[in-house]
ZAKE-118384 format. One record per residue (C-alpha): residue number from 0; residue in three letters; x, y, z. Coordinates in steps of 0.001 Angstrom, whole numbers. Example, Ala and Ser with C-alpha at 12.3 -4.5 7.8 and 13.67 -1.06 7.14 Angstrom:
BEGIN
(0, "ALA", (12300, -4500, 7800)),
(1, "SER", (13670, -1060, 7140)),
***
This chain:
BEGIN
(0, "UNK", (21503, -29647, 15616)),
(1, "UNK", (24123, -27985, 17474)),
(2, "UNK", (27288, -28694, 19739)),
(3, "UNK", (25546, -31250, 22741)),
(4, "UNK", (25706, -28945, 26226)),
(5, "UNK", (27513, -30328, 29387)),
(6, "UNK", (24761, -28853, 31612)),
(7, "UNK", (27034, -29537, 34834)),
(8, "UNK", (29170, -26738, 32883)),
(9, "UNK", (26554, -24894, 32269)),
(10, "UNK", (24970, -24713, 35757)),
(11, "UNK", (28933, -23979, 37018)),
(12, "UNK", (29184, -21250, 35038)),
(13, "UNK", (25986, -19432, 35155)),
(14, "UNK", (24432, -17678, 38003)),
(15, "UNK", (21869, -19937, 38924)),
(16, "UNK", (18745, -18423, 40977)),
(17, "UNK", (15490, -19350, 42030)),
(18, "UNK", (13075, -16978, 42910)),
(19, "UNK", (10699, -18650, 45399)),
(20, "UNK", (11343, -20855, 48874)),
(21, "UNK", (9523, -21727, 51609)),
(22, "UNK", (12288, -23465, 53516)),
(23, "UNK", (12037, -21202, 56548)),
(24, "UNK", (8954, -22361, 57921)),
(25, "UNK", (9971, -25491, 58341)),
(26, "UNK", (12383, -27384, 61203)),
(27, "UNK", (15357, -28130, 59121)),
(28, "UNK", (18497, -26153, 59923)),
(29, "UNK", (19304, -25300, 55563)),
(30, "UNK", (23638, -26057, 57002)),
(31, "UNK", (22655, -30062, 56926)),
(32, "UNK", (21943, -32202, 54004)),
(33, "UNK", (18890, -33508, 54552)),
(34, "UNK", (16663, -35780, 52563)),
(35, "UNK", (13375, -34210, 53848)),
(36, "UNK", (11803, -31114, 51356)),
(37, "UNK", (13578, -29821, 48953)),
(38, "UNK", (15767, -27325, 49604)),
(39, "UNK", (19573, -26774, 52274)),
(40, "UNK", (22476, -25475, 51520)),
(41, "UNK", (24340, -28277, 50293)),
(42, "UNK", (21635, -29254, 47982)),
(43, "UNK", (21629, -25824, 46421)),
(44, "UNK", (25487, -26212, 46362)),
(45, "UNK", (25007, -29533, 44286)),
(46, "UNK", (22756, -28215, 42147)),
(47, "UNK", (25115, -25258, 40841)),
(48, "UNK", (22302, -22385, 42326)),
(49, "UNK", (24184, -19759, 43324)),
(50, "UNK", (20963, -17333, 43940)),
(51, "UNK", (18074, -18493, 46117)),
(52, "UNK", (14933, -16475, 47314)),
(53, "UNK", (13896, -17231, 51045)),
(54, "UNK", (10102, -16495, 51514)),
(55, "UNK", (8580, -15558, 55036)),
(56, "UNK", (5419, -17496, 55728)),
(57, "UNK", (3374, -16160, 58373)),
(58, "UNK", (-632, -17177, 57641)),
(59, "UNK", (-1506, -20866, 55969)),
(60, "UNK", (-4698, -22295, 54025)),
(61, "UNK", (-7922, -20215, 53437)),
(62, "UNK", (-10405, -19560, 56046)),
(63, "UNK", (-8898, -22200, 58052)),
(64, "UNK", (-5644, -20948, 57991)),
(65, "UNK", (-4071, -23538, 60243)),
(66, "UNK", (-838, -21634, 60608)),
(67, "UNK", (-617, -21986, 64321)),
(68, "UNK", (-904, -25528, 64428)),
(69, "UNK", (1452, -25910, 62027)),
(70, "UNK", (4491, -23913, 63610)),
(71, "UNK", (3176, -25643, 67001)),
(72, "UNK", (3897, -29136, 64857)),
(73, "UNK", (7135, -28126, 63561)),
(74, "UNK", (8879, -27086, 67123)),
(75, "UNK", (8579, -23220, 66595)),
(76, "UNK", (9080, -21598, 70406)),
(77, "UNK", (5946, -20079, 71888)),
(78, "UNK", (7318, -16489, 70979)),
(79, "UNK", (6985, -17331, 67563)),
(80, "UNK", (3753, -18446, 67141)),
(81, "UNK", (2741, -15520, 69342)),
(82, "UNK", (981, -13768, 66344)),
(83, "UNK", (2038, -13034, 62510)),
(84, "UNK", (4798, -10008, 63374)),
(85, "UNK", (6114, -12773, 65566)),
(86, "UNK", (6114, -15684, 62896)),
(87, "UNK", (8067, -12909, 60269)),
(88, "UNK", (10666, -11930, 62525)),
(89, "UNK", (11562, -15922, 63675)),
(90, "UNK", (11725, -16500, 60353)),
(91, "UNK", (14065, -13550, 59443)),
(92, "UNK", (16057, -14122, 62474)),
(93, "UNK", (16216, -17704, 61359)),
(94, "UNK", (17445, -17297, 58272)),
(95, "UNK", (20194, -14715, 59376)),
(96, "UNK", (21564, -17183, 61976)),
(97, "UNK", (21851, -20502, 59005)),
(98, "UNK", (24158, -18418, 57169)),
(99, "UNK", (26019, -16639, 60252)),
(100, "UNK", (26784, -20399, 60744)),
(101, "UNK", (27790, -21564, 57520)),
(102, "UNK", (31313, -20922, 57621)),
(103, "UNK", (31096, -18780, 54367)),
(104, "UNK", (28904, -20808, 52156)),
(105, "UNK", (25522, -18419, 52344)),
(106, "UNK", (25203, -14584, 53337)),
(107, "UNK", (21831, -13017, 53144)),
(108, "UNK", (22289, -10195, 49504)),
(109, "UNK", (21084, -7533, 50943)),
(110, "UNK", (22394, -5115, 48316)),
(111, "UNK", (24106, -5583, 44718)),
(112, "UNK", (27433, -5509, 45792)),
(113, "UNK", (26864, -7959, 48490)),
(114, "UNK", (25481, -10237, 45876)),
(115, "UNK", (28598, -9505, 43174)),
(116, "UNK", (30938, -10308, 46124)),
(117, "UNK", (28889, -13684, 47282)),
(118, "UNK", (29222, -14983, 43237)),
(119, "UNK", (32920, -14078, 42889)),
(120, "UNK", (33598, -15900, 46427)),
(121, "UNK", (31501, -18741, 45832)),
(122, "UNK", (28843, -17905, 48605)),
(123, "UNK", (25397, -18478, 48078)),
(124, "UNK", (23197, -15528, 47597)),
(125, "UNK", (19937, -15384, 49750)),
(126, "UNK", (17571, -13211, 49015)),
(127, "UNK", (14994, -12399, 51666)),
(128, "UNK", (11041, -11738, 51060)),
(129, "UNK", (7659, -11947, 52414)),
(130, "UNK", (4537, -13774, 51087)),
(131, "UNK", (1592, -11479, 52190)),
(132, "UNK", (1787, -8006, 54056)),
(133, "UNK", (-560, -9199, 56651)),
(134, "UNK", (3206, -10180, 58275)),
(135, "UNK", (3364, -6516, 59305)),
(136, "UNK", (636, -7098, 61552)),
(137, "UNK", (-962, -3227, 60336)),
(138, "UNK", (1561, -1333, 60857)),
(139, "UNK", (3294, 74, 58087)),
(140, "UNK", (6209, 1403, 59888)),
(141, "UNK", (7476, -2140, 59742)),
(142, "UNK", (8105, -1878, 56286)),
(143, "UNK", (11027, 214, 56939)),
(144, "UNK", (12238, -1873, 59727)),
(145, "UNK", (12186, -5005, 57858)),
(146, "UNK", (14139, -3399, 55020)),
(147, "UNK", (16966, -2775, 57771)),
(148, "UNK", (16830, -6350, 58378)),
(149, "UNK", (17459, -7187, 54888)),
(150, "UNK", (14061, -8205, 53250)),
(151, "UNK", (14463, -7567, 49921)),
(152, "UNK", (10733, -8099, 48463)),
(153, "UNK", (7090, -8915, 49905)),
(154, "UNK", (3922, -9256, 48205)),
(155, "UNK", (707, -7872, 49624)),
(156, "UNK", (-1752, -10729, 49586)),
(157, "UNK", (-1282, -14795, 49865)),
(158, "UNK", (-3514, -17543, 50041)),
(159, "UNK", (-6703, -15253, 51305)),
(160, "UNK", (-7738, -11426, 51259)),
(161, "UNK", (-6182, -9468, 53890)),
(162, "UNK", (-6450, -5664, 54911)),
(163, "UNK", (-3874, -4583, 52227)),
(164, "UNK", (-5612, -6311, 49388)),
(165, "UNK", (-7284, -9072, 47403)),
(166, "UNK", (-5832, -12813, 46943)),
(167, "UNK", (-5983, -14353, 43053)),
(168, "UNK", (-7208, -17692, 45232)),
(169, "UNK", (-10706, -18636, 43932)),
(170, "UNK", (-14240, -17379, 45384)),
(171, "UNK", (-12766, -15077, 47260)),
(172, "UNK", (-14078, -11792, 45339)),
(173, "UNK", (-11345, -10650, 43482)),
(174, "UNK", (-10869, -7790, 45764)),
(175, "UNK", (-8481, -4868, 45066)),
(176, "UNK", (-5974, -2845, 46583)),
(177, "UNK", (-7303, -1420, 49935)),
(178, "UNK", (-6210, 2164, 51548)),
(179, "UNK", (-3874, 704, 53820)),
(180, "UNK", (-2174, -1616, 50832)),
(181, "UNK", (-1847, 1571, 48687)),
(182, "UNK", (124, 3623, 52274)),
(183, "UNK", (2136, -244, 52320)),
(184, "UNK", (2989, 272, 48620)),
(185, "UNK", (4175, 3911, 49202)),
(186, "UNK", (6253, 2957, 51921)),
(187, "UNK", (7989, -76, 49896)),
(188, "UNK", (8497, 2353, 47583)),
(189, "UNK", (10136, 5039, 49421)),
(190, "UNK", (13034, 2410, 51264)),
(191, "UNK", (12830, 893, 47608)),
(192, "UNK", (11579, -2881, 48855)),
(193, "UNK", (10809, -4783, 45472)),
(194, "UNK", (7118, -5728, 45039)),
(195, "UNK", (6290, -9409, 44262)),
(196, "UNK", (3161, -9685, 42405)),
(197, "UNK", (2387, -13214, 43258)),
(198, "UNK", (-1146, -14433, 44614)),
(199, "UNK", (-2265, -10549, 44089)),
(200, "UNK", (-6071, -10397, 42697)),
(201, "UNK", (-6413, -9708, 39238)),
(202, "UNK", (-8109, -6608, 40385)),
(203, "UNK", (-4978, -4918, 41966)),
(204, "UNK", (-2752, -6333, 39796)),
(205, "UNK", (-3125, -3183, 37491)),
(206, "UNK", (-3514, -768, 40625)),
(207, "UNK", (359, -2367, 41464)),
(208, "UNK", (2009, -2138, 38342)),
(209, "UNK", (985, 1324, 37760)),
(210, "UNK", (2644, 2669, 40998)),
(211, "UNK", (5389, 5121, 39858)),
(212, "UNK", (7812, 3591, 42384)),
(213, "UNK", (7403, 212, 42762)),
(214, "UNK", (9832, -2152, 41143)),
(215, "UNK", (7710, -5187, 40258)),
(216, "UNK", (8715, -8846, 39727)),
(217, "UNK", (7009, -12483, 40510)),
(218, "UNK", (8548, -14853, 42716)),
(219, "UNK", (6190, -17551, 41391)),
(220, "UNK", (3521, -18074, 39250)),
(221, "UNK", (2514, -19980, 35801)),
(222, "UNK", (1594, -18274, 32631)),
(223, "UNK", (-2065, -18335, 31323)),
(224, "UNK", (-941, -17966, 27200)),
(225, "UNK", (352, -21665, 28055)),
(226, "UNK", (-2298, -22959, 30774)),
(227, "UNK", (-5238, -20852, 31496)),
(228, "UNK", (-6248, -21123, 35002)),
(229, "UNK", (-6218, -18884, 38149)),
(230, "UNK", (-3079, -19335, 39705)),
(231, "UNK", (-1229, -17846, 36563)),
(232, "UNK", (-540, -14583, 34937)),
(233, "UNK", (-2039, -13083, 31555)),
(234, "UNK", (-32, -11998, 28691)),
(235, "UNK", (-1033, -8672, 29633)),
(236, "UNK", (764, -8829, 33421)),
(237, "UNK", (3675, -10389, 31799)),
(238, "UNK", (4301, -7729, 29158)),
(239, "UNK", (3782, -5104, 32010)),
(240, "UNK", (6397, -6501, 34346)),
(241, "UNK", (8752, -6880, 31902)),
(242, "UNK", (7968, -2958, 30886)),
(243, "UNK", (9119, -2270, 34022)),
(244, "UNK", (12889, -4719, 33819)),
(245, "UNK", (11299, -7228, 35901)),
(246, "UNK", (10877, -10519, 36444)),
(247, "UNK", (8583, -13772, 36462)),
(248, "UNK", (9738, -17464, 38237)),
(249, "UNK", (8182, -19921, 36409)),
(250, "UNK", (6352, -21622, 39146)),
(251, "UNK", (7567, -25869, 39011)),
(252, "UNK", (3836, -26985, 40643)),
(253, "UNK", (2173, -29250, 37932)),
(254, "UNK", (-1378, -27973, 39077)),
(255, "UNK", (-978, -24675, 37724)),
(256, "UNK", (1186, -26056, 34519)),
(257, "UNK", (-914, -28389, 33067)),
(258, "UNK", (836, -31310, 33331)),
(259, "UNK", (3376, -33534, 35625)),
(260, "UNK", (6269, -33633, 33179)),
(261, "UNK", (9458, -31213, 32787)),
(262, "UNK", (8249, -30661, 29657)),
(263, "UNK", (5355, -28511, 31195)),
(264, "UNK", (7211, -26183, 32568)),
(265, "UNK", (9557, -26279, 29913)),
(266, "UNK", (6225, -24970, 27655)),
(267, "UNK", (5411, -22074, 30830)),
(268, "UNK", (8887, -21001, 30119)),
(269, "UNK", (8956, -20555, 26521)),
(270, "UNK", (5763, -18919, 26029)),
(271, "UNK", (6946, -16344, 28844)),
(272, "UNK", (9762, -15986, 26844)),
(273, "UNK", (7667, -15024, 23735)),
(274, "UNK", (5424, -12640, 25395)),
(275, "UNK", (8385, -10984, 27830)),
(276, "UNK", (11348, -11195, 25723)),
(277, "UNK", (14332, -13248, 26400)),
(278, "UNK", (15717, -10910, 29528)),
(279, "UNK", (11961, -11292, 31640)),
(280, "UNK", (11862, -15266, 32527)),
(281, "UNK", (13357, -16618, 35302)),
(282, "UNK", (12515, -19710, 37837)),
(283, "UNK", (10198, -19721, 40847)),
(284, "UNK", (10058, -23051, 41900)),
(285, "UNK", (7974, -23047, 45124)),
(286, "UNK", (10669, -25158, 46773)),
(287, "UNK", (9197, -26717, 49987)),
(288, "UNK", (5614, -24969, 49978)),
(289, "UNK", (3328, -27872, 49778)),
(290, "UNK", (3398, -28406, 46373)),
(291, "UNK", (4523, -31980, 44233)),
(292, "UNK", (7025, -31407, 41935)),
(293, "UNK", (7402, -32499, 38197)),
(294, "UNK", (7864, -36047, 37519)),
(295, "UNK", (11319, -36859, 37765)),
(296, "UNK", (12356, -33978, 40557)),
(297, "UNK", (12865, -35043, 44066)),
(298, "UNK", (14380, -31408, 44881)),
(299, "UNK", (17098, -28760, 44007)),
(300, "UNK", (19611, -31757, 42678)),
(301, "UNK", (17085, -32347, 39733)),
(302, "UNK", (17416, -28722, 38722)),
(303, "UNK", (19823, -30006, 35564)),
(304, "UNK", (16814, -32109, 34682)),
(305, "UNK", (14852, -28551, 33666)),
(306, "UNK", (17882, -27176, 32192)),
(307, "UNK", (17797, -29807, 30087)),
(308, "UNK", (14054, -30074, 29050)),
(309, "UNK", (14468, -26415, 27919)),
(310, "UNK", (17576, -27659, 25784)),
(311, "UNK", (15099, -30484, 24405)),
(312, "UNK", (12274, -27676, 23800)),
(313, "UNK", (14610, -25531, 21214)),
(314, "UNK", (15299, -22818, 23654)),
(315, "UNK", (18680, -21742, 22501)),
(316, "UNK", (21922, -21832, 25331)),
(317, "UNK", (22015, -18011, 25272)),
(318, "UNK", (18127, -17562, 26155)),
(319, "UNK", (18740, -20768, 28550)),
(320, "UNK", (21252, -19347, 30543)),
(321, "UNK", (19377, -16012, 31177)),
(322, "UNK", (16384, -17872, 31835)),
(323, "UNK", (18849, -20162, 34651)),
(324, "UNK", (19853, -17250, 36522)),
(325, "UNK", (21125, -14513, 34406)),
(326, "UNK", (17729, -12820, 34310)),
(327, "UNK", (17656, -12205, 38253)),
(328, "UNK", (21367, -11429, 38721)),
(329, "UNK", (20477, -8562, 36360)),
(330, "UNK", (17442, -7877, 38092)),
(331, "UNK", (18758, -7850, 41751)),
(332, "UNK", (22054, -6002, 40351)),
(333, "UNK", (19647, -2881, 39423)),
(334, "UNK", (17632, -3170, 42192)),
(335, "UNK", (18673, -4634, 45931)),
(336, "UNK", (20387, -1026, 46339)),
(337, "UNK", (23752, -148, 47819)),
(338, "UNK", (23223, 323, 51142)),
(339, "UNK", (23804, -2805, 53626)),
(340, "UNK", (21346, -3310, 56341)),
(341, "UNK", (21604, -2897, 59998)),
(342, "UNK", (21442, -7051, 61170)),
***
């Protein structure tokens, strides 16, 4: 056995990200503590996270989707519910304004100096993305214009098929990547907007990785080599998006891992690990998006809790700290660009 770890060290030190939150959608302004969901400034500040992905959530459950209803519940103006170009752009808006008001403690990382600067002043990074390309309401101009904005990633599908593609969500026919997602691709590529592969149909999974300019990663998602089941990705995906320098967030839901215990994910992460190599393997919570957590986690404070499960599992502190942040402040160092955005 070797030298016992002071995790609170360990989460000071390192640069702590998370790949995957849904805090915008909901009526909590991320400057106040606040004991509802999971995720606010402070809370991120507690838990040592220095890097946090924001995702945009503009179109809810399948077939029902129920979107509308819930942004009416949640105190969204009328603007914003208007349709799903409106529900993006509240949302980006929205998350531009918490940190404009934070009095220095979050700035959206638009580009990898901006993040550099935000770790060496003690700012948190916020990285900006969109779950499902529906958000652009057909129009792929708005690719472009988002990426002004600072939206760093966006993945094509969500919970349902939509014109760019299919959705990995069950009996829905494992569609793949439609002409207009293949002119969306090309235009992510060309302002160089990272793809996220999450919730994609296994289908266009191999149609995405395969485009010669996209820069793939996944914000969330389990592994199937540790629990075989829809939601997760093969051995095969894994290997490709780490071909490629990126990344996968090791989703925290206990549906997709298996189990209810730290331990669980603890197991996702390790055999990602294996299959990806020590530099692929990141977190992706799903922080606020409707999901339980593992036993033990009420939200970002209980991050430590992981850190240490991994300890208990035999990862070693070198492969843990990559895994804590390391991984994505690499990845977002090659890849969020130079050039800031117009905001």
């Amino acid at each position: 056995m070797g030298e016992p770890v002071d995790i609170g060290e360990l989460h000071r030190r390192v640069a702590v990200a998370d790949g995957h939150a849904d805090s915008l959608m909901w009526n909590r302004d991320l400057n106040c503590a606040s004991a509802q969901g999971h995720v606010d400034f402070p809370r991120l500040k507690e838990a040592g996270v220095k890097i946090q992905c924001f995702t945009v959530v503009t179109r809810g459950l399948p077939v029902i989707d129920g979107f509308w209803l819930f942004a009416l519940k949640q105190g969204w103006p009328r603007h914003a519910r208007a349709d799903e170009w409106a529900r993006c752009t509240f949302q980006v808006e929205r998350l531009a304004a918490f940190c404009r008001e934070s009095n220095g403690n979050a700035s959206i990382a638009a580009t990898a100096p901006q993040l550099e600067a935000n770790l060496s002043g003690g700012t948190l990074s916020a990285v900006l993305g969109i779950e499902g390309g529906h958000a652009l309401g057909g129009k792929v101009e708005r690719v472009a214009e988002l990426y002004e904005r600072g939206v760093r990633f966006m993945s094509l599908s969500h919970l349902s098929n939509n014109e760019l593609g299919g959705t990995s969500t069950p009996f829905f026919g494992n569609k793949p990547l439609t002409a207009h997602g293949r002119e969306v691709l090309d235009a992510m590529g060309e302002v160089g907007m990272l793809l996220d592969v999450a919730h994609a149909s296994p289908a266009m999974l191999p149609e995405l990785l395969a485009h010669p300019k996209a820069r793939p990663f996944c914000s969330h998602a389990g592994v199937q080599g540790a629990t075989p089941m829809w939601r997760n990705l093969s051995d095969q995906t894994c290997r490709a998006i780490a071909d490629k320098g990126g990344v996968v967030g090791i989703i925290f839901a206990p549906q997709f891992l298996g189990g209810r215990t730290l331990t669980h994910v603890a197991r996702h992460v390790a055999h990602a690990v294996n299959v990806m190599g020590e530099d692929g393997v990141g977190f992706g919570s799903d922080f606020d998006g409707m999901i339980p957590l593992p036993q033990g986690m009420r939200d970002v404070r209980d991050l430590p809790k992981l850190t240490a499960a991994l300890l208990e599992h035999g990862l070693p502190v070198r492969i843990v700290e990559k895994v804590l942040g390391e991984n994505y402040r690499r990845f977002f160092g090659e890849t969020l660009g130079k050039r800031p955005p117009f905001v």
